[in-house]
N, C-alpha and C positions, 0 to 999 in steps of 0.2 A: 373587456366591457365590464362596466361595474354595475355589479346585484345591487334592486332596489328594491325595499318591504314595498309590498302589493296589502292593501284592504282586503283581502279573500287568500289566504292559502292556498296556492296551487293554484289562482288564475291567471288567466294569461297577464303580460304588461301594456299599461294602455299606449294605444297609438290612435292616432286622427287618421279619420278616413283621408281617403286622398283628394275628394272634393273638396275636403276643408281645410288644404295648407295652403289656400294663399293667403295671401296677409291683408291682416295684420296679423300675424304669426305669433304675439305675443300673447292674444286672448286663447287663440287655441291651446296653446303651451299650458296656460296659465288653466286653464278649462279641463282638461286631462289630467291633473295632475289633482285638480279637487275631485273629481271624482269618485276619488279614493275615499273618501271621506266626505258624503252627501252636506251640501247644506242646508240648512232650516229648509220646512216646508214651506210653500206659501200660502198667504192668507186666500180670504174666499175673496173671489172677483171674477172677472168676466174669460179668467184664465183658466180658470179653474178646470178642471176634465169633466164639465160636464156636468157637473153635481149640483147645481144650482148657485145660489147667493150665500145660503146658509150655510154648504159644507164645509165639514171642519178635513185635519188631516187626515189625509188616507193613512190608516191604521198599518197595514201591509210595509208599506213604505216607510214610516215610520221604525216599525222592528226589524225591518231590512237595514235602513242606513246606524240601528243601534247595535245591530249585528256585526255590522261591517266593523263598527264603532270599538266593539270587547275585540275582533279578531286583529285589528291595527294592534290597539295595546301588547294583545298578548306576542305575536311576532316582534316587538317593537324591543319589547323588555328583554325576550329572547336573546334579540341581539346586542342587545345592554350588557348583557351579563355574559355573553361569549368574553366580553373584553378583559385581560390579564391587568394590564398594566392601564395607566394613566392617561394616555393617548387613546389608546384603543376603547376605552371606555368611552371620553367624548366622543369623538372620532362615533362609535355606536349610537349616541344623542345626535349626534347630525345627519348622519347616513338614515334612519331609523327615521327623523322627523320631514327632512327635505328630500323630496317634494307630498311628498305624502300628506301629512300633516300641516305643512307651514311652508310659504314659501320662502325662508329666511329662518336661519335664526344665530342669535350670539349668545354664548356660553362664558362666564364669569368665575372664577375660582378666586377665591382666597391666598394671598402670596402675605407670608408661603402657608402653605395647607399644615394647619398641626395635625399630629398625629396621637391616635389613642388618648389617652389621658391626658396627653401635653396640653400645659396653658396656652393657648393661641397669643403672637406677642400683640401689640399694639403699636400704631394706630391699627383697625379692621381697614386692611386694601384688598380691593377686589382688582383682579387683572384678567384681560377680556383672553381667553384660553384659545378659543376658536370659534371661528364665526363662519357659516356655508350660505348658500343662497339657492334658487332654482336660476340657472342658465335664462338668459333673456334670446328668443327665436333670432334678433335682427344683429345678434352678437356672435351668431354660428352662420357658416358657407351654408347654401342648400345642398341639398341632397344626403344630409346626413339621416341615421334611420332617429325614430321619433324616441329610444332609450336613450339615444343619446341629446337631446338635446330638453332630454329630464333630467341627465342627469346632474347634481348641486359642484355648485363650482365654489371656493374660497373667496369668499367676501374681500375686494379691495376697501376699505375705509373711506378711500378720497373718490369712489365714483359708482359706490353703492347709494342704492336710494338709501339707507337708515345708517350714513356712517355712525360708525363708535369711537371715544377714547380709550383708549388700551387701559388706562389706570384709572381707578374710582377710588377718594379716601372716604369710607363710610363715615358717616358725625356722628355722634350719638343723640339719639332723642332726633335725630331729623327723620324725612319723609320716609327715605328707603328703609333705613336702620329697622324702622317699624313694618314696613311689608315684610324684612325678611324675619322679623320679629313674627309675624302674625304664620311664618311657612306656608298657610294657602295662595294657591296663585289667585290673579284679579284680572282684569282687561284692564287692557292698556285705558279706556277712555276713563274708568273708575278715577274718585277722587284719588283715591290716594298712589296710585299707577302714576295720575298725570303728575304727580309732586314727585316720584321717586324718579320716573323713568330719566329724566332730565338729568337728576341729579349722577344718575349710575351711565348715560349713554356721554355726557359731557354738555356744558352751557351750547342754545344754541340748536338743539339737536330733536327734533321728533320726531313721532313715529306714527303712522297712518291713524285715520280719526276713526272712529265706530268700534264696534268691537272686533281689530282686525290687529289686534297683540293682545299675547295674555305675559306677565311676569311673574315667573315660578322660582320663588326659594329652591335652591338645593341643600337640605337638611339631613347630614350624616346621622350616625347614632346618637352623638353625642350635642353636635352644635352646628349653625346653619356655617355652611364651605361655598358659598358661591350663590347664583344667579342664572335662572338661562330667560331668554326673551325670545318668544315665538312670534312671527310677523305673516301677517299674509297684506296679499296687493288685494286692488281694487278688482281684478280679473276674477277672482273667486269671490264664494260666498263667505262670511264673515265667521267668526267662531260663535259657537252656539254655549249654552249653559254646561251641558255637559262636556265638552271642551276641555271648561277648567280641571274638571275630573281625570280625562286624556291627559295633563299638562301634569298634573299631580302626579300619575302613576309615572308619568316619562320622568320627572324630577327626583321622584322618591327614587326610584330604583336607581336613577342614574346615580345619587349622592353616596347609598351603598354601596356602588359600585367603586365611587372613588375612597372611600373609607377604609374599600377590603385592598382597593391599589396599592395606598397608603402606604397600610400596615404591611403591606407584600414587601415592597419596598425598603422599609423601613429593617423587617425582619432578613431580607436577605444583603441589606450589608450589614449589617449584625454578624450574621452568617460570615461573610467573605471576613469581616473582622478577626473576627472569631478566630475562622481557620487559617490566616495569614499571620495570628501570633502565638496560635499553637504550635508554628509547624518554624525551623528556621530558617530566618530570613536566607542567613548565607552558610556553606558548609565551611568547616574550619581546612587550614592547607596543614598538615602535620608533614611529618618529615616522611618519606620512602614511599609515599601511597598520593594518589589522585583517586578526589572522588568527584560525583554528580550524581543528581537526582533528578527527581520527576512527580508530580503528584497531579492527579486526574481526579473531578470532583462525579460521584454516578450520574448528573446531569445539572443542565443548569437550575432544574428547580429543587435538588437536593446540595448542594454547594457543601452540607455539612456532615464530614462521616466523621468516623474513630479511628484511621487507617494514618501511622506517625513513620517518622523516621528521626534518624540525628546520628551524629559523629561526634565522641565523647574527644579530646585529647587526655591524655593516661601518663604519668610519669613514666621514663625510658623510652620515650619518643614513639610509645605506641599509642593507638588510639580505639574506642572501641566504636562497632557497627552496629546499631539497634534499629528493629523497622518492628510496630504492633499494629493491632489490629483489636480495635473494641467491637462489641457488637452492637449494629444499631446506624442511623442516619440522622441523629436531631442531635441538637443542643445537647442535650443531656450525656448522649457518647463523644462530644466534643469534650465536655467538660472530663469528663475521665479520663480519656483519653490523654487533657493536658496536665491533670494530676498525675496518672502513672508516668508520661513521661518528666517530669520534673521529678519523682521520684528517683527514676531511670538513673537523672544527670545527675543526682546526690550520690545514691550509690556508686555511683563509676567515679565518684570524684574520692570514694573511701579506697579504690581500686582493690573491690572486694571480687573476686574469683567471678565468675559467667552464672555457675549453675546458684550462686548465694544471692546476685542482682535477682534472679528471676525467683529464689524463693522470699524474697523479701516484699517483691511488687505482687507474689501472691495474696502474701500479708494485706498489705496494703488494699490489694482489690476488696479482700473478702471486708475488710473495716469500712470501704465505701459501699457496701448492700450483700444480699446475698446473691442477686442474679446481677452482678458488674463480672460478665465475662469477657476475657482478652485471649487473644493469642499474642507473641512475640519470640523473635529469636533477637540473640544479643553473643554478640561475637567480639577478641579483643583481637588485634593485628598485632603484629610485633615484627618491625621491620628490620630487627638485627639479625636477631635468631627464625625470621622468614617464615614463621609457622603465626597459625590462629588457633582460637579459642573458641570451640562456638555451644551455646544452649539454647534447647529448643523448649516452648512451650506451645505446643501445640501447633505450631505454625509452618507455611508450606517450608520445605529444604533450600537452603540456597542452588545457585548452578556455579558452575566453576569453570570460566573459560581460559583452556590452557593457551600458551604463546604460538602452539603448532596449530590451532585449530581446532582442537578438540574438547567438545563441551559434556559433563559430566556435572550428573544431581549428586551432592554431596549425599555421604550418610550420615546424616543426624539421627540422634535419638528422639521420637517425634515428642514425646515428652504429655503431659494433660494441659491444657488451657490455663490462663492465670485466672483466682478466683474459683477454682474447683477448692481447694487447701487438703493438706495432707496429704502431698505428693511431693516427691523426691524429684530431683533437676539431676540430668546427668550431663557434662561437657563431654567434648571429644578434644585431643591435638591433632589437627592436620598440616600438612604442607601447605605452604602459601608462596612457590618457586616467583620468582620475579619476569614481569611480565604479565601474568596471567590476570583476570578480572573477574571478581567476587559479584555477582548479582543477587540483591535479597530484594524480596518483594511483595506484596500482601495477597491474598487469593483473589481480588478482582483481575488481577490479570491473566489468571489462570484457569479459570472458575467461573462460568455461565449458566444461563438457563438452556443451552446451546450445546455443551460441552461439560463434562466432570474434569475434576482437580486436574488428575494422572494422565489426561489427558491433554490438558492445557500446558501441564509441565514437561509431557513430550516435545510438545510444538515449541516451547519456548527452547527446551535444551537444542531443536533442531535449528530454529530462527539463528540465535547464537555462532552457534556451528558454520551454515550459512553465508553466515555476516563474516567473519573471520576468513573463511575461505578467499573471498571480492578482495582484503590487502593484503593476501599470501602468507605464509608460514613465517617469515621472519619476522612479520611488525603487527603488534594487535589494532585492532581497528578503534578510528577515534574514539575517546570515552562519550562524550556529548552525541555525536552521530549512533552509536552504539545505543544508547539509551531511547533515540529518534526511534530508529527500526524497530526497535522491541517494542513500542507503544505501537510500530503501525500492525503489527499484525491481530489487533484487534478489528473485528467484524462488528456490523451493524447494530447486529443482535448481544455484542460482547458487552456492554456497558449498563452493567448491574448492581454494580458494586463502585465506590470510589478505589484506585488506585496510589499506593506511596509504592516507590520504586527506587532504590538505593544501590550505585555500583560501585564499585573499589578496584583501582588498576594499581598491582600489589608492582612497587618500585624496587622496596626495599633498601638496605643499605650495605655495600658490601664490607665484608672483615677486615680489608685494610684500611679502610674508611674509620675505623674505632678503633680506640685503644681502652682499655681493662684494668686496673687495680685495687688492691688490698691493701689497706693503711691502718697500720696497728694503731687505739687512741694513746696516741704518746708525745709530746711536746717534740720530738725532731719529724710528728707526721706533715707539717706545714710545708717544712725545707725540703721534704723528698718530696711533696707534692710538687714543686713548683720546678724540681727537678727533670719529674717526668714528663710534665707540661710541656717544659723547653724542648724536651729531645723530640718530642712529637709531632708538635710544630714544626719543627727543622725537619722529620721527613717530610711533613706533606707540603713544606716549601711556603709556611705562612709564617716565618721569624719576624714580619713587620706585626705580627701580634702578640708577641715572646712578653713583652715589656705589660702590657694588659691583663692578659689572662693571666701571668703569673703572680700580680699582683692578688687579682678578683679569685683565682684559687687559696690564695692564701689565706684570705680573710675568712672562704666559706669553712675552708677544712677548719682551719682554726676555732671559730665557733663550734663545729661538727664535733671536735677530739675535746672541745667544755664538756661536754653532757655524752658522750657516748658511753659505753661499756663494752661493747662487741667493735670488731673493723670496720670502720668507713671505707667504704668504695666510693672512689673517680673514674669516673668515666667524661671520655671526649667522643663526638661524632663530628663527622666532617662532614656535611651536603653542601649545598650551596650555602649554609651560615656554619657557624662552628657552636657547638653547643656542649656545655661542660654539666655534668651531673654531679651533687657530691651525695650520697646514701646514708645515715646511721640512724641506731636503734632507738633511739629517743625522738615518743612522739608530737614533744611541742615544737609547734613553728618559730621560727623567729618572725620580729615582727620592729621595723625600721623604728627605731627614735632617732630625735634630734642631742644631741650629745652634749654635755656642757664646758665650755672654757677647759676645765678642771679635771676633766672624766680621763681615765686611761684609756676606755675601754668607748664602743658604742657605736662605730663609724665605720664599721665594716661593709654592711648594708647599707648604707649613705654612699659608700662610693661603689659599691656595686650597681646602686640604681642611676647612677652619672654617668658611669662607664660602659654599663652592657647596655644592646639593644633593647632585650628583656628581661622579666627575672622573674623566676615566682618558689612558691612552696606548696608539697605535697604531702599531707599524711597519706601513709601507707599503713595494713593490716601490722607491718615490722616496726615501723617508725615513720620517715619521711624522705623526702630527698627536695634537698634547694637546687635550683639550675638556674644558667643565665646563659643567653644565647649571644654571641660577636658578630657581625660585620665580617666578610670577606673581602679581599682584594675585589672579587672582581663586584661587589656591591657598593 
């Protein structure tokens, strides 16, 4: 059953005695539903109570129905302003006016509704937003109870007494333009009412004669957004002076209302903007490792935290793992947020050491204020050599779910916050065996008003545990479903904080899968390069790519043994692509030209970037390494 503002607080809701439902059922309807709102007194005549020819209003009565009059308003507005969003707000204008106030009404907004400062475009269109009515008695079954056949039903257009056209183009300098101009409402029979109302309801079109509509501007802060039109029938008494007053507070407050929708609006996809290009779209696929994520915003009306993740790729087929954590829920820890992490990806692109990234984004914090605090851990994988890297700043520990089942919180060094400065970063090496899966993730999911940290990091290292148990000891359980579970074991009360959540299912790559070498820089480094290329390939049974790669080796070492001083290392991996490293101590890149007629030299990189699938360049703290990844047989 749906709630209807009452004229009294707390009074009951009116119904017709029961000697008075037979019909015409539409005066009684229409009869109980003004009540709510007394009409005009009547003048002296032979009606009168008694008082003679001369009496004027009864005083009592009077301040009774102006009573009734401020206590409509003020429930009215009440429920105006419960409303969030843009619907809900009219939706409140309608509910709030019918049948209480007006037997009808149609509601007009501006299409489309500028926001804030924004220039409104042109031509000014008004579009009928929503329109309600009071229920007619001989259009309901009987015996239904008397709220319900008060309560306002959605106006059809083609079989209401006052259809509407849904589109209105304002003129300028015409009838309406100027009412909404002037913001105060008017009656409908007013001169300039009967000029606009036509113009705004469509040719063709009016609306009951006497004073029985008022037309109230809807006037944001800034510029009028709309229109509403309130109607009563012939069954009730007609609007009174003070009416217009009623009509004003219901418009005002409702046009506020849609002002503050607006801007709601407006600001939270800003928000989801925001945090959809802070954060990455899609994780990269590096070579020996599968990852996935997950990110949970602290609710829908905070959408925006400082809580990041990302997966760096790293020359040597390693990559690194970072998840932070700003302090804060607005804009503001967004935007931090997306400057330390783009710090983050610069650094890891210098492939500078774990604990040096995090004293640098100290750096960096303290130069964006003195209270920009972070936590972050920042870990590098290395899927050859099977071990990680990891530095803490302040941030919870990762877990470490082994391939048998058994889950264990890393011991990191908890490290100070970023943005404390003048503090030291420590790394650890751990094992990182294959199979097993890396979970980092920020303290919302561990961390309530409900629950402390060490507490929440029990439960998760047990969930884990758990979860692994359900696919048995030889197979770790899916990464993606993995990631599922651990979000559900938050409770009602858990969501405090936004959530980034980062997992790593360590593959690795095994040792016969690579091959290793030392190349003196000496002009016969080219020919032994391509040597050892050949024999490599022929174990691993890829000789239909002998003729390629020993070209594309040729060319990189050969540039490499120009500018080096120290040994170039080659390196080959095999996963599903094959992928050739070349390493030396010189830090400039190469960098592709087009070559002339003429040139000896120039084309090595040109047909590297025809040949390989891909190719790129890395400085390194030593110097650099080119690489270019092949195609397999089975690709």
């Amino acid at each position: 059953m749906t709630e209807h503002p009452t004229s009294h607080e707390g009074r009951q809701p009116l119904a017709a005695r029961p000697q008075e439902r037979a019909r015409p059922r539409q005066r009684d309807t229409a009869s109980a539903a003004a009540s709510a709102i007394p009409g005009p007194a009547k003048g002296p005549g032979p009606a009168a109570a008694g008082t003679g020819p001369a009496a004027g209003p009864d005083p009592q009565a009077v301040a009774r129905r102006e009573g009734d009059r401020l206590r409509f308003v003020g429930a009215a507005t009440r429920r105006i302003a419960r409303g969030i969003d843009l619907d809900e707000i009219v939706l409140g204008l309608c509910r709030a006016s019918v049948p209480t106030f007006s037997d009808a009404i149609l509601v007009y907004l501006r299409d489309p509704l500028p926001v804030g400062d924004e220039r409104p475009v042109h031509p000014f269109v008004l579009r009928l937003r929503r329109s309600d009515r009071l229920r007619l008695s001989d259009e309901l079954p009987d015996g239904l109870p008397e709220s319900e056949r008060l309560r306002p039903a959605f106006i059809d257009p083609q079989t209401d007494l006052t259809p509407a056209a849904e589109l209105c183009e304002v003129r300028p300098g015409g009838a309406l333009a100027e009412v909404l101009r002037g913001v105060r409402p008017v009656f409908g029979d007013s001169a300039a009412a009967r000029a606009a109302l036509p113009e705004l309801l469509g040719a063709g079109r009016t609306v009951p004669s006497g004073h029985r509509a008022i037309l109230a501007p809807l006037r944001g802060r800034r510029r009028v957004i709309g229109a509403a039109v309130f109607l009563r029938g012939t069954e009730r008494p007609p609007f009174e002076a003070n009416d217009l007053l009623v009509a004003a507070q219901l418009a005002t407050h409702t046009a506020l209302g849609i002002d503050k929708a607006v801007l709601y609006g407006r600001e939270a996809y800003i928000a989801d903007e925001l945090q959809r290009t802070m954060l990455p779209d899609s994780l990269p696929q590096p070579t020996g490792v599968r990852l996935a994520s997950r990110y949970l915003p602290a609710a829908e009306t905070a959408r925006v935290g400082g809580d990041w993740y990302d997966a760096i790729p790293l020359p040597g087929s390693r990559v690194a793992l970072v998840v932070g954590d700003v302090m804060g829920h607005s804009m503001t820890s967004a935007a931090i947020m997306g400057q330390l992490r783009t710090t983050a990806q610069t650094l890891a692109g210098l492939d500078l050491p774990p604990q040096e990234v995090l004293h640098h984004l100290d750096e960096q914090a303290q130069r964006l204020g003195s209270d920009r605090m972070a936590t972050c851990l920042y870990a590098v994988y290395d899927p050859v050599a099977h071990r990680i890297t990891i530095a803490n700043a302040g941030h919870p520990p990762p877990v470490l779910l082994h391939l048998g089942g058994r889950a264990e919180v890393l011991r990191v060094p908890p490290g100070a916050p970023i943005g404390v400065g003048g503090v030291d970063f420590e790394a650890v090496e751990l094992d990182a065996p294959a199979g097993a899966t890396l979970l980092l993730y920020t303290d919302g999911l561990v961390e309530s008003r409900l629950r402390d940290v060490w507490t929440g990091i029990e439960q998760l290292r047990e969930r884990l545990a758990a979860t692994a148990r359900l696919t048995g000891p030889d197979h770790s359980p899916p990464l993606e479903a993995l990631c599922d579970d651990v979000l559900d074991m938050l409770g009602p009360g858990d969501r405090d904080d936004d959530i980034a959540l980062l997992a790593a299912r360590f593959d690795g790559i095994a040792p016969s899968d690579v091959a290793y070498w030392f190349l003196e820089p000496e002009d016969s480094a080219p020919g032994r390069a391509r040597r050892l290329a050949r024999r490599a390939l022929s174990r691993w049974g890829l000789e239909d790519l002998s003729d390629s790669v020993e070209l594309l080796v040729s060319e990189v070492v050969t540039n490499a043994v120009r500018y080096a001083e120290r040994p170039v290392t080659l390196r080959l991996l095999r996963t599903d692509i094959l992928r050739c490293e070349v390493g030396d101590d010189s830090p400039q890149l190469p960098r592709q030209r087009r070559a002339r007629d003429m040139d000896e030299g120039g084309r090595g990189l040109f047909l590297v970037n025809r040949l390989a699938r891909r190719w790129g360049a890395t400085r390194l703290s030593t110097g650099k390494v080119v690489w270019f990844e092949m195609p397999t047989r089975a690709q």
